[in-house]
Jmol script that loads the backbone (N, CA, C; Angstrom):
load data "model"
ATOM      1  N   UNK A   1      97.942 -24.498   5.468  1.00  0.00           N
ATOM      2  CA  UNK A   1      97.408 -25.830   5.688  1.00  0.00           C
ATOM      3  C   UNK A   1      97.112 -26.037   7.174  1.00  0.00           C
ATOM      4  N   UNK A   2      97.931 -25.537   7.897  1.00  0.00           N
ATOM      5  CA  UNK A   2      98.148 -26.084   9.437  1.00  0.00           C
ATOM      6  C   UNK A   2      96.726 -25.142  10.103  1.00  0.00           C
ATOM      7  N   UNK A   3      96.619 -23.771   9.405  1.00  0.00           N
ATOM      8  CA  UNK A   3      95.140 -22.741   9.635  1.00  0.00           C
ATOM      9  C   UNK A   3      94.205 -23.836   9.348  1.00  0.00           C
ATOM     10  N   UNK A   4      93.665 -24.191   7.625  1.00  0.00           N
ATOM     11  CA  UNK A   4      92.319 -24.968   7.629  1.00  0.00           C
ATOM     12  C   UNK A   4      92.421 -25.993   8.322  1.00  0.00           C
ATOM     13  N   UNK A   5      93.781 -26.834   8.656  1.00  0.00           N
ATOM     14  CA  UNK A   5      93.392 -28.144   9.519  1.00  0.00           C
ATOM     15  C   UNK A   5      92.992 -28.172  11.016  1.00  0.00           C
ATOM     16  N   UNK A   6      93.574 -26.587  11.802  1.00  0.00           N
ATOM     17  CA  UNK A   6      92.915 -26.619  12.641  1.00  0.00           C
ATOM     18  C   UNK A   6      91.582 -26.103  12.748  1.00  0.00           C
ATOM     19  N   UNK A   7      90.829 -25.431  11.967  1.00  0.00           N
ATOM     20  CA  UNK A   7      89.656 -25.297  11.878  1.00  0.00           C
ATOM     21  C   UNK A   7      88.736 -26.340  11.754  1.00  0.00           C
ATOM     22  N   UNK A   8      88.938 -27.760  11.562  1.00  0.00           N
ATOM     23  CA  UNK A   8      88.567 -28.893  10.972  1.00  0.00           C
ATOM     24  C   UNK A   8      88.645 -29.664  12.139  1.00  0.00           C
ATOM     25  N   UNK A   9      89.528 -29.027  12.902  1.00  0.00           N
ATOM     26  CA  UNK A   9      89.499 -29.960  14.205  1.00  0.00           C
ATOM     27  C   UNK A   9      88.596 -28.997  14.906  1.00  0.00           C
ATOM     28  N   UNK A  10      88.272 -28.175  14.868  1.00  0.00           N
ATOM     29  CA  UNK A  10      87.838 -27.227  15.851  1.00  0.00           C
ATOM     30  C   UNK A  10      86.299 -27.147  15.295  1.00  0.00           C
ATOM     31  N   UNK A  11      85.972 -28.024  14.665  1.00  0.00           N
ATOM     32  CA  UNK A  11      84.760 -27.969  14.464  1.00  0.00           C
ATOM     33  C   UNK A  11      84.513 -29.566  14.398  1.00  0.00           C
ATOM     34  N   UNK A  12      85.068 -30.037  15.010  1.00  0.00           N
ATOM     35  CA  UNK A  12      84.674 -31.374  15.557  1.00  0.00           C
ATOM     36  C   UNK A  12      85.496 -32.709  14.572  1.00  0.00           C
ATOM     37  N   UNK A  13      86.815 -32.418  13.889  1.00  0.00           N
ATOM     38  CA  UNK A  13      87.086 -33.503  13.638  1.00  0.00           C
ATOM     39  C   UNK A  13      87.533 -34.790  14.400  1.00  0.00           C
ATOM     40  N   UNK A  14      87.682 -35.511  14.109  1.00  0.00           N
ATOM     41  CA  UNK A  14      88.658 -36.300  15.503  1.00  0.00           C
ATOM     42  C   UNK A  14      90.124 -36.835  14.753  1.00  0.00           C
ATOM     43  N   UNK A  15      90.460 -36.707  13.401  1.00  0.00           N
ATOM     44  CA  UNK A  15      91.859 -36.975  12.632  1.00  0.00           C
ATOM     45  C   UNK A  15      91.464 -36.419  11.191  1.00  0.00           C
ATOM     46  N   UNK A  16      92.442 -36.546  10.803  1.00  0.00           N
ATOM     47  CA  UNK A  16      92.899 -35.520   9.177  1.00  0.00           C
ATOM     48  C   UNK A  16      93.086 -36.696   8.470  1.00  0.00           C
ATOM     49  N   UNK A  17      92.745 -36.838   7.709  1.00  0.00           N
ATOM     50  CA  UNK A  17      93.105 -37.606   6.533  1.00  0.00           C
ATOM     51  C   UNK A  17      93.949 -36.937   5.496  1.00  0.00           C
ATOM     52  N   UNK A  18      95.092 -37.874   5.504  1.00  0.00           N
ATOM     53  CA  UNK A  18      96.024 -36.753   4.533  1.00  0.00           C
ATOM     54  C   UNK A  18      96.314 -37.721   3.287  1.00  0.00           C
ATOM     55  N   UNK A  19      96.241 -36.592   1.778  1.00  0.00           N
ATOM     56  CA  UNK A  19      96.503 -37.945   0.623  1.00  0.00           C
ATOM     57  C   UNK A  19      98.187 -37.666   0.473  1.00  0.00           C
ATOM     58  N   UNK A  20      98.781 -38.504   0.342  1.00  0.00           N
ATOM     59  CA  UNK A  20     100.120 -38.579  -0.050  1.00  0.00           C
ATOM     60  C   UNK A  20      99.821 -39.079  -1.318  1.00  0.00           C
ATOM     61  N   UNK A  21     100.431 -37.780  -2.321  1.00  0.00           N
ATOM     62  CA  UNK A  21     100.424 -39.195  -3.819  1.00  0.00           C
ATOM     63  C   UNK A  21     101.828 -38.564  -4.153  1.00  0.00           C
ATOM     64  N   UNK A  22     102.430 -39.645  -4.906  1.00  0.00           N
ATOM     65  CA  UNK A  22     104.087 -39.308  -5.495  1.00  0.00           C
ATOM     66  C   UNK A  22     103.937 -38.910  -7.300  1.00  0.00           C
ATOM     67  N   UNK A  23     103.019 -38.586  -7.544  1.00  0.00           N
ATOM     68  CA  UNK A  23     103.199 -38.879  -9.322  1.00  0.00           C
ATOM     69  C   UNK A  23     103.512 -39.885  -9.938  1.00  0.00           C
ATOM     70  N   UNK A  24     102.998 -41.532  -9.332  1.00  0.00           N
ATOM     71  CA  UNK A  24     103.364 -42.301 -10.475  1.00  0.00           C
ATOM     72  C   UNK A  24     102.097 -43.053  -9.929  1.00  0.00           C
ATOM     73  N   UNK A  25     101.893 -43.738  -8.503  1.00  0.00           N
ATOM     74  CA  UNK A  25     100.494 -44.513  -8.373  1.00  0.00           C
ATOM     75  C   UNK A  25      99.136 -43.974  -9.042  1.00  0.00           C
ATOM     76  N   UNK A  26      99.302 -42.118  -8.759  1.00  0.00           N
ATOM     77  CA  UNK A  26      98.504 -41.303  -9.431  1.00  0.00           C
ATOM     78  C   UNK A  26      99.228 -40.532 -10.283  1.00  0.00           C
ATOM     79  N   UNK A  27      98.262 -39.729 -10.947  1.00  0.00           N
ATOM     80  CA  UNK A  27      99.537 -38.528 -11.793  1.00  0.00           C
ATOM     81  C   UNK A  27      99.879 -37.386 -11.017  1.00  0.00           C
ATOM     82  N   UNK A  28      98.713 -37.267  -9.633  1.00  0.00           N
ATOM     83  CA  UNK A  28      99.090 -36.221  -9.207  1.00  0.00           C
ATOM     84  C   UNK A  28      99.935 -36.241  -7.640  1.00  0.00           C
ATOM     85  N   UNK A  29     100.415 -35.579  -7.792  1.00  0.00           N
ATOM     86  CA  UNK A  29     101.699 -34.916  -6.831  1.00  0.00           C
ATOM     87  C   UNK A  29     101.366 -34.032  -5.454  1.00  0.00           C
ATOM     88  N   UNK A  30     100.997 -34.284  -4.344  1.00  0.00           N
ATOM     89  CA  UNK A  30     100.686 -33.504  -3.039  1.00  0.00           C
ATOM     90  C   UNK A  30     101.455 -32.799  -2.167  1.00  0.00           C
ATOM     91  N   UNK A  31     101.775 -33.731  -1.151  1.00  0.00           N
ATOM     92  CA  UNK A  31     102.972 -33.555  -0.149  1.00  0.00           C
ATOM     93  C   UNK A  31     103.525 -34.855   0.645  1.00  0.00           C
ATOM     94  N   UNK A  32     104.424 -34.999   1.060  1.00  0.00           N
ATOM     95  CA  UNK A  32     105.219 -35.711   1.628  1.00  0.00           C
ATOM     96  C   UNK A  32     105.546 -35.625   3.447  1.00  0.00           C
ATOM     97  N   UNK A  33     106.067 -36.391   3.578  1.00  0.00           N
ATOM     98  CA  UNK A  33     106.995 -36.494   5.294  1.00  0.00           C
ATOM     99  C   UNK A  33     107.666 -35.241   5.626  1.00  0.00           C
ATOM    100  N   UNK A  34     107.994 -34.384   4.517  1.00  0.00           N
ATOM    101  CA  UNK A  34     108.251 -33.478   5.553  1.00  0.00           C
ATOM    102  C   UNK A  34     106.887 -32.053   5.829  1.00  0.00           C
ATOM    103  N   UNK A  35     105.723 -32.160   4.766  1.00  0.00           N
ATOM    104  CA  UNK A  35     104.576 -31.410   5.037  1.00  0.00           C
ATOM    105  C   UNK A  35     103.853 -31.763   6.351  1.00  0.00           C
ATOM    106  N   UNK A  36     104.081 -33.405   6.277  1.00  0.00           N
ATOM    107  CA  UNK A  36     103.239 -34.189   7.658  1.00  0.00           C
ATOM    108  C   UNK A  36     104.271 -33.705   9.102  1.00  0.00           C
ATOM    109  N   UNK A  37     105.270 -33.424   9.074  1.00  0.00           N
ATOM    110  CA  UNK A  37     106.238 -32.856   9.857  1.00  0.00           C
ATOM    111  C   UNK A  37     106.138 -31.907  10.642  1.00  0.00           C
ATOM    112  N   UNK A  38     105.717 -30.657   9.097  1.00  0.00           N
ATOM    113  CA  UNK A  38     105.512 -28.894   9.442  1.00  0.00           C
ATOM    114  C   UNK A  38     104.239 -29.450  10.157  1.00  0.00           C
ATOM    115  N   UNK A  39     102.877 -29.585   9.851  1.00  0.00           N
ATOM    116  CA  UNK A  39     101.415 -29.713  10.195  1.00  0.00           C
ATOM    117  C   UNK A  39     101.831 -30.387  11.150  1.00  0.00           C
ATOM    118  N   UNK A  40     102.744 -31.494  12.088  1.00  0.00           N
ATOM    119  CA  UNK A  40     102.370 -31.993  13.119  1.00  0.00           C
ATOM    120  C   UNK A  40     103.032 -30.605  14.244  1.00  0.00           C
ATOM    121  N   UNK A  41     103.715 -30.392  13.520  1.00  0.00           N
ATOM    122  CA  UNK A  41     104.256 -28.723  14.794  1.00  0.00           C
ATOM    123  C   UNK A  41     103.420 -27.916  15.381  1.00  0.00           C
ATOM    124  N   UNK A  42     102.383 -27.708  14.232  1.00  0.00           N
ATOM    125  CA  UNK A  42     101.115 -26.602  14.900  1.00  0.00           C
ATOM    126  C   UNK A  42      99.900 -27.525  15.569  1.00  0.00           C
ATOM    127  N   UNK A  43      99.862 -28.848  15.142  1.00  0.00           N
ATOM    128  CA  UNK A  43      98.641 -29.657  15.106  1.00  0.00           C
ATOM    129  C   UNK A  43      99.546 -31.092  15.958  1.00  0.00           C
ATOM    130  N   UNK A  44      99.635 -30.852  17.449  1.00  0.00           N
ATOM    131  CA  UNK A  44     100.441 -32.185  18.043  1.00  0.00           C
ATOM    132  C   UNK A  44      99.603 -33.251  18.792  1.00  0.00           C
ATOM    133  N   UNK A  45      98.082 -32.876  18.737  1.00  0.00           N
ATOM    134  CA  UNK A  45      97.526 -33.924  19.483  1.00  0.00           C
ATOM    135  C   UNK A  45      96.927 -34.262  18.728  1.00  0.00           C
ATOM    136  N   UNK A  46      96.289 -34.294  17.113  1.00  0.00           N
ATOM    137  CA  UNK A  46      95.676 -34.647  16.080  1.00  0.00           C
ATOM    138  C   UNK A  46      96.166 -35.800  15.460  1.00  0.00           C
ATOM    139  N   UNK A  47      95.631 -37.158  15.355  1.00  0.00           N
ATOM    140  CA  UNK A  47      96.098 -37.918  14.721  1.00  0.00           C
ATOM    141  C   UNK A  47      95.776 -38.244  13.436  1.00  0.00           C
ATOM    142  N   UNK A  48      96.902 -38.614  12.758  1.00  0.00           N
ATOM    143  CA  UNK A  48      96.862 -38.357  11.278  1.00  0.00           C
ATOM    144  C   UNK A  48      96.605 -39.713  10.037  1.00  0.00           C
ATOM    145  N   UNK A  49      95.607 -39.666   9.226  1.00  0.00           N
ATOM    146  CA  UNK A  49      95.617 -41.254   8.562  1.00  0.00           C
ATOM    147  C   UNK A  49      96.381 -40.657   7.339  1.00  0.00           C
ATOM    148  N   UNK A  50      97.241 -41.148   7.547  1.00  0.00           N
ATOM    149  CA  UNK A  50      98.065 -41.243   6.194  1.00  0.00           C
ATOM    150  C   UNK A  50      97.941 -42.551   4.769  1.00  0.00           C
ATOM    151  N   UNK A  51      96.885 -41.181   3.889  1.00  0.00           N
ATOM    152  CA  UNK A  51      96.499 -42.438   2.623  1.00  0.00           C
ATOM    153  C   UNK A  51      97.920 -42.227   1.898  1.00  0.00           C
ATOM    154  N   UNK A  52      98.202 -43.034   1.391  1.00  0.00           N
ATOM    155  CA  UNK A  52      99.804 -43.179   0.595  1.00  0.00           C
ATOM    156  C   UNK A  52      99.134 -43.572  -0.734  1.00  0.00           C
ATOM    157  N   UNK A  53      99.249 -42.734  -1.374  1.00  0.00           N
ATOM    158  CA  UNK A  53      98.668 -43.461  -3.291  1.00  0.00           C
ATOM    159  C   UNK A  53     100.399 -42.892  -3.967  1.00  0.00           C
ATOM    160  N   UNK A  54     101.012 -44.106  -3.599  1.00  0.00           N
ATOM    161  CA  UNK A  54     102.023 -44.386  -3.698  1.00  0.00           C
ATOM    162  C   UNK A  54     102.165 -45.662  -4.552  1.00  0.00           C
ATOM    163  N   UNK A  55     103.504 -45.442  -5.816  1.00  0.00           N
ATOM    164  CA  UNK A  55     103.830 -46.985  -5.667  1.00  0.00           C
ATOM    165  C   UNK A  55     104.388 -48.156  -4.979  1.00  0.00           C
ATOM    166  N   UNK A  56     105.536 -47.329  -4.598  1.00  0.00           N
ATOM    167  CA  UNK A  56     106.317 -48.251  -3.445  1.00  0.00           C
ATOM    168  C   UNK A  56     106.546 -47.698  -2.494  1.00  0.00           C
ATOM    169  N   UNK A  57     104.707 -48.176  -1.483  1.00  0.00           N
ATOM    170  CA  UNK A  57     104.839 -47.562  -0.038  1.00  0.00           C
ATOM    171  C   UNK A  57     105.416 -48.184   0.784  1.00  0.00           C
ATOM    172  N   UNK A  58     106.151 -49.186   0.626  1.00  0.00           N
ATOM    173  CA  UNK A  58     107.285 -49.653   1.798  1.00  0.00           C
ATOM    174  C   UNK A  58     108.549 -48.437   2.124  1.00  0.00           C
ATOM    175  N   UNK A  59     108.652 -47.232   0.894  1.00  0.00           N
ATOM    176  CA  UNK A  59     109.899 -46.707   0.808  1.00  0.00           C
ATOM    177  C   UNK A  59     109.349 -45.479   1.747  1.00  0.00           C
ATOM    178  N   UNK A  60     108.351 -45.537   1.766  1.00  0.00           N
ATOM    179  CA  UNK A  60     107.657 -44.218   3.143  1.00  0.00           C
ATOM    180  C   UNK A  60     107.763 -44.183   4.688  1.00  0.00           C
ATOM    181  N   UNK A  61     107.717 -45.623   4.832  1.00  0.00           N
ATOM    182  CA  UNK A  61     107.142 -45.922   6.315  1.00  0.00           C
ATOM    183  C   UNK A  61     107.448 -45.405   6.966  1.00  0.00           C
ATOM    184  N   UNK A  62     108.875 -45.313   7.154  1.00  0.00           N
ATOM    185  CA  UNK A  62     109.912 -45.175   8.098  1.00  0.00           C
ATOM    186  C   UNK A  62     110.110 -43.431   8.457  1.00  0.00           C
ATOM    187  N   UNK A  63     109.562 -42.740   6.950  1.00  0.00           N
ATOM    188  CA  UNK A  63     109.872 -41.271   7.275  1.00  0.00           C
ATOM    189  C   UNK A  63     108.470 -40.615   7.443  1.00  0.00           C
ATOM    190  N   UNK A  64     107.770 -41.278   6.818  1.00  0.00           N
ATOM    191  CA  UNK A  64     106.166 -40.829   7.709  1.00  0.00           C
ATOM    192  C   UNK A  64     106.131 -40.823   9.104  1.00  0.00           C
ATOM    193  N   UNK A  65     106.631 -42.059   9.652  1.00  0.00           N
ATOM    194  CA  UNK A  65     106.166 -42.299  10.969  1.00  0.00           C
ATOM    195  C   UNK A  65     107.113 -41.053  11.980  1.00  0.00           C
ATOM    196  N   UNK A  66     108.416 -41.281  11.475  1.00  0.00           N
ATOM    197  CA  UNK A  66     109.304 -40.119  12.218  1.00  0.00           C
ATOM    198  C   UNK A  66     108.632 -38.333  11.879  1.00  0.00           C
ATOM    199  N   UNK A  67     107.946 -38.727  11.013  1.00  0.00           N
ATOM    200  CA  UNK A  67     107.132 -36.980  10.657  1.00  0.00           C
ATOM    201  C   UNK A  67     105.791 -37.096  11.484  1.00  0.00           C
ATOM    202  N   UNK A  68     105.264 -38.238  12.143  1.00  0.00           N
ATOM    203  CA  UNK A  68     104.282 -37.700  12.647  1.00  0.00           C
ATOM    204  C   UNK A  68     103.376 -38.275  12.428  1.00  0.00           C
ATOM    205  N   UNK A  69     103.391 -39.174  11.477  1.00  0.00           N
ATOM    206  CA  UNK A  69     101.996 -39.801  11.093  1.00  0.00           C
ATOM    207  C   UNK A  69     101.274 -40.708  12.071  1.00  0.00           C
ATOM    208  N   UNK A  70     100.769 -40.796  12.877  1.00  0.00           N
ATOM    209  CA  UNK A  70     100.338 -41.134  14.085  1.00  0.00           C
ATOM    210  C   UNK A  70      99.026 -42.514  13.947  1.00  0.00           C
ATOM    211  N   UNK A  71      97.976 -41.812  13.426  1.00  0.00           N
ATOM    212  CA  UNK A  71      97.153 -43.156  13.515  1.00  0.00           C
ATOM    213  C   UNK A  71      96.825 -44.556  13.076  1.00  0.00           C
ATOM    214  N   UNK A  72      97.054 -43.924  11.501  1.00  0.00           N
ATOM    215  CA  UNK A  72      97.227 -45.043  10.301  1.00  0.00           C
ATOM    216  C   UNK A  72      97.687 -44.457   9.122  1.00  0.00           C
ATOM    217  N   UNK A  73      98.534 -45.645   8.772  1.00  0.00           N
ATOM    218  CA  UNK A  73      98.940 -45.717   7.558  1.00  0.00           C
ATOM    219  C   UNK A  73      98.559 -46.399   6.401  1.00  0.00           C
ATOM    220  N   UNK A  74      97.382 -45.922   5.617  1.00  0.00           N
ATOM    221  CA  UNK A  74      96.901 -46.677   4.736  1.00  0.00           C
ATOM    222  C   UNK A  74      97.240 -46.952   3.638  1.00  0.00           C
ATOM    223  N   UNK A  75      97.613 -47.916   2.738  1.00  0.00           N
ATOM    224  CA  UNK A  75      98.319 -47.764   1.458  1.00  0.00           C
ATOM    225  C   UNK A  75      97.458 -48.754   0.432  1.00  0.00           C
ATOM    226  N   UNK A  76      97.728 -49.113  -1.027  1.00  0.00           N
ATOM    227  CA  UNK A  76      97.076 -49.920  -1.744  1.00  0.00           C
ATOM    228  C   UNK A  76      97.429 -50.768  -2.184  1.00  0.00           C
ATOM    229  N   UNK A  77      96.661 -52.118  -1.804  1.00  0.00           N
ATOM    230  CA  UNK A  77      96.531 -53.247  -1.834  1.00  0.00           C
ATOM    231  C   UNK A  77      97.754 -53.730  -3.199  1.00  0.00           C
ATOM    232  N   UNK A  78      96.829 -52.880  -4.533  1.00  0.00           N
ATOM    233  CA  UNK A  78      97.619 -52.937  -5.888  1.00  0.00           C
ATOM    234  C   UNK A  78      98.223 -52.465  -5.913  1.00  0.00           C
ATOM    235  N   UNK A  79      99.295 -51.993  -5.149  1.00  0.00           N
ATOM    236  CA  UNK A  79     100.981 -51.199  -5.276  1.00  0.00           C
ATOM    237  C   UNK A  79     101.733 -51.880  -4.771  1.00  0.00           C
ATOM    238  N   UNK A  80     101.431 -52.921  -3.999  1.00  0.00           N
ATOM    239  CA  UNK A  80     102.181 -53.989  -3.264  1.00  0.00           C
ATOM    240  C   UNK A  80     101.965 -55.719  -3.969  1.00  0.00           C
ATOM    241  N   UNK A  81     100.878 -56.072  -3.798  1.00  0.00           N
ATOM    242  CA  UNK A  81     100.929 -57.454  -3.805  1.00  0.00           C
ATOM    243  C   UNK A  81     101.208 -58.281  -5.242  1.00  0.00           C
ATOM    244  N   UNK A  82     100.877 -57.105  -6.376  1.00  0.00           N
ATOM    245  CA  UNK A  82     102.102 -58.135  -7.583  1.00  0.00           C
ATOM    246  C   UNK A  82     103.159 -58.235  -7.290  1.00  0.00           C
ATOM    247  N   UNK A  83     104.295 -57.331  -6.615  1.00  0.00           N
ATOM    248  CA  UNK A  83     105.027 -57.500  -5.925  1.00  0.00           C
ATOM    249  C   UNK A  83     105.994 -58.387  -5.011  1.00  0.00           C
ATOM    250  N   UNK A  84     104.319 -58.896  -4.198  1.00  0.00           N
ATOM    251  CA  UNK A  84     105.065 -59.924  -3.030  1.00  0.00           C
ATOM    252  C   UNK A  84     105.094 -59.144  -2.122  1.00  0.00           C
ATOM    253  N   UNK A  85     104.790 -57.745  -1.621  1.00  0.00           N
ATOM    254  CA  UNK A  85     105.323 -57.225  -0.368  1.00  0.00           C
ATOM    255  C   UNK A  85     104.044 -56.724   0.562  1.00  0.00           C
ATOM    256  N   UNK A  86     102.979 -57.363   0.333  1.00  0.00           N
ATOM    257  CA  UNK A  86     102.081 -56.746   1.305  1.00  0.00           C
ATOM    258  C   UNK A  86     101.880 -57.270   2.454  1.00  0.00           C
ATOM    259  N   UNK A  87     102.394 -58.242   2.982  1.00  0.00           N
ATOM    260  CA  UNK A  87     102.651 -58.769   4.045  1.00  0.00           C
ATOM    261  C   UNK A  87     104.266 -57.651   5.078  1.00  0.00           C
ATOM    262  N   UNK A  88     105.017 -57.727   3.700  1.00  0.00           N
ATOM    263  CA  UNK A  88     106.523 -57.149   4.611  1.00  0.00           C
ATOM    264  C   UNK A  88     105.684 -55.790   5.027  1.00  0.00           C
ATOM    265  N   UNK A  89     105.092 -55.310   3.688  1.00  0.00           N
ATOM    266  CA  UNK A  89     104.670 -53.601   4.223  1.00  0.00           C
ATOM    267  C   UNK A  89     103.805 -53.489   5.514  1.00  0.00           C
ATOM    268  N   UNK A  90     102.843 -54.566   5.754  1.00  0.00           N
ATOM    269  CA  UNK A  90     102.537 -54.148   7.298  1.00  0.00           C
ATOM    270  C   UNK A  90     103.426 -54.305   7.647  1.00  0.00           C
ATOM    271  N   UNK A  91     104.432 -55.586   8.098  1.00  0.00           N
ATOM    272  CA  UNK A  91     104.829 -55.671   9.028  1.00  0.00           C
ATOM    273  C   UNK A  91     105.921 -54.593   9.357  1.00  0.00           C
ATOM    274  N   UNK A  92     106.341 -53.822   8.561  1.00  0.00           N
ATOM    275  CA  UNK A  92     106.974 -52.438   8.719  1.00  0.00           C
ATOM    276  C   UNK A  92     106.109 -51.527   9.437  1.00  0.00           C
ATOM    277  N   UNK A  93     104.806 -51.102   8.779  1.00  0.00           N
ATOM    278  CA  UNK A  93     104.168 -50.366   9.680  1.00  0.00           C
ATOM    279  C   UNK A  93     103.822 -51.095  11.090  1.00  0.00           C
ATOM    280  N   UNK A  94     103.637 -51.840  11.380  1.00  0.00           N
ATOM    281  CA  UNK A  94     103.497 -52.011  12.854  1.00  0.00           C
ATOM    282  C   UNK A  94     104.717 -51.651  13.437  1.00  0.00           C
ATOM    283  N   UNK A  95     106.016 -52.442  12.872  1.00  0.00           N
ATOM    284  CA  UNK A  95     106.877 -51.937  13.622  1.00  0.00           C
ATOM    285  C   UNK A  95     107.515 -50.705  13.813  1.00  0.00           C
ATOM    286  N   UNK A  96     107.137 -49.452  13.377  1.00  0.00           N
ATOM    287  CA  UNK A  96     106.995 -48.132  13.066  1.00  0.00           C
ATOM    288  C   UNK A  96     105.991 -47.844  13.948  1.00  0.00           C
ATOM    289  N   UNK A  97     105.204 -48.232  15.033  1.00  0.00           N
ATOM    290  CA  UNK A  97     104.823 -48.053  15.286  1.00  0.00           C
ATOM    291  C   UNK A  97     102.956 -47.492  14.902  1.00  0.00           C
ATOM    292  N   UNK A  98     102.654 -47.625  14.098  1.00  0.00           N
ATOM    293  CA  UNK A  98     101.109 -46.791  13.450  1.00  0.00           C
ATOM    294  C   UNK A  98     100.492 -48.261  13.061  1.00  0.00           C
ATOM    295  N   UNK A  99      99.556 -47.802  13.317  1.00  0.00           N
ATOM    296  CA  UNK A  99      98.048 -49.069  12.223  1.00  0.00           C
ATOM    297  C   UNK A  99      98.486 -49.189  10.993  1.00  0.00           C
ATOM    298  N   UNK A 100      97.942 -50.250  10.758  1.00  0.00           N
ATOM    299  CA  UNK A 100      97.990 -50.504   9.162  1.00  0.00           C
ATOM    300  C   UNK A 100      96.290 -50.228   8.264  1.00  0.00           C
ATOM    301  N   UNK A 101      96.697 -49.956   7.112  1.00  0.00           N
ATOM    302  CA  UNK A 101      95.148 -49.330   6.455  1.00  0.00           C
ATOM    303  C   UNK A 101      95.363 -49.978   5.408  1.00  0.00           C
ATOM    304  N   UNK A 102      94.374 -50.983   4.702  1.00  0.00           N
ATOM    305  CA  UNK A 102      94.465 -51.080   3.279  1.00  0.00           C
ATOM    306  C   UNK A 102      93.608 -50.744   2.652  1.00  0.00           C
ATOM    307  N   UNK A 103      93.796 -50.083   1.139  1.00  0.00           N
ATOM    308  CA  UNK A 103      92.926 -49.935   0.455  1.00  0.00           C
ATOM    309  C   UNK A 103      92.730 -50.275  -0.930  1.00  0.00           C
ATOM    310  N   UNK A 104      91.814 -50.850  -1.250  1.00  0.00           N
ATOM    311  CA  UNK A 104      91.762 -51.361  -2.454  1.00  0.00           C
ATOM    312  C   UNK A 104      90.826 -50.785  -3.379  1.00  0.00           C
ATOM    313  N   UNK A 105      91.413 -50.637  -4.608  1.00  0.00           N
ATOM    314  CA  UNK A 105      90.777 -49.815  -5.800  1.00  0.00           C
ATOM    315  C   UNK A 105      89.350 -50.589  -6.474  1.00  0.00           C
ATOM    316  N   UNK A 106      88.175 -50.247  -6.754  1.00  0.00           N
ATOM    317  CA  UNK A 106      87.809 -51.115  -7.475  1.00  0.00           C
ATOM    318  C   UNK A 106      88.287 -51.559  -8.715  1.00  0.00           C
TER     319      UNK A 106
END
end "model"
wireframe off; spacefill off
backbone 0.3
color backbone group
């Protein structure tokens, strides 16, 4: 991973977009905080948008950001706000330091 992503920078990216899915927002299953971890070791000046197709991306923030996730943290709109928590979930990511990203499904 850390090979094609630097090739991607090296041909002019300016950040990686990485999908985080857990198997339940989607069915399918990627990588996590500690993949964003390994890839920030080889890749340390690349900043990273972390899409979260997650259900409960409040339970990420905190170990994304300590792995590296650097630019933004984008998550979905509909995994939070039946909820009630899309207000707390930025305000976690800011204070974690990273952008906040929302995204909404059609």
């Amino acid at each position: 991973l850390a090979d094609e992503a630097k090739k991607a920078i090296q041909a002019g990216a300016k950040y990686l977009h990485l999908d985080v899915m857990d198997g339940h927002f989607v069915p399918n299953i990627s990588f996590g905080p500690y993949v964003i971890q390994c890839l920030r070791k080889h890749i340390p000046d690349c900043h990273f948008d972390c899409h979260m197709m997650t259900s409960e991306p409040e339970n990420w923030i905190e170990m994304v950001a300590k792995a590296g996730g650097s630019l933004c943290y984008t998550f979905h709109f509909e995994a939070t706000e039946p909820r009630g928590k899309t207000q707390e979930v930025i305000d976690a990511i800011k204070a974690n330091g990273m952008k906040v990203g929302l995204t909404v499904s059609p």
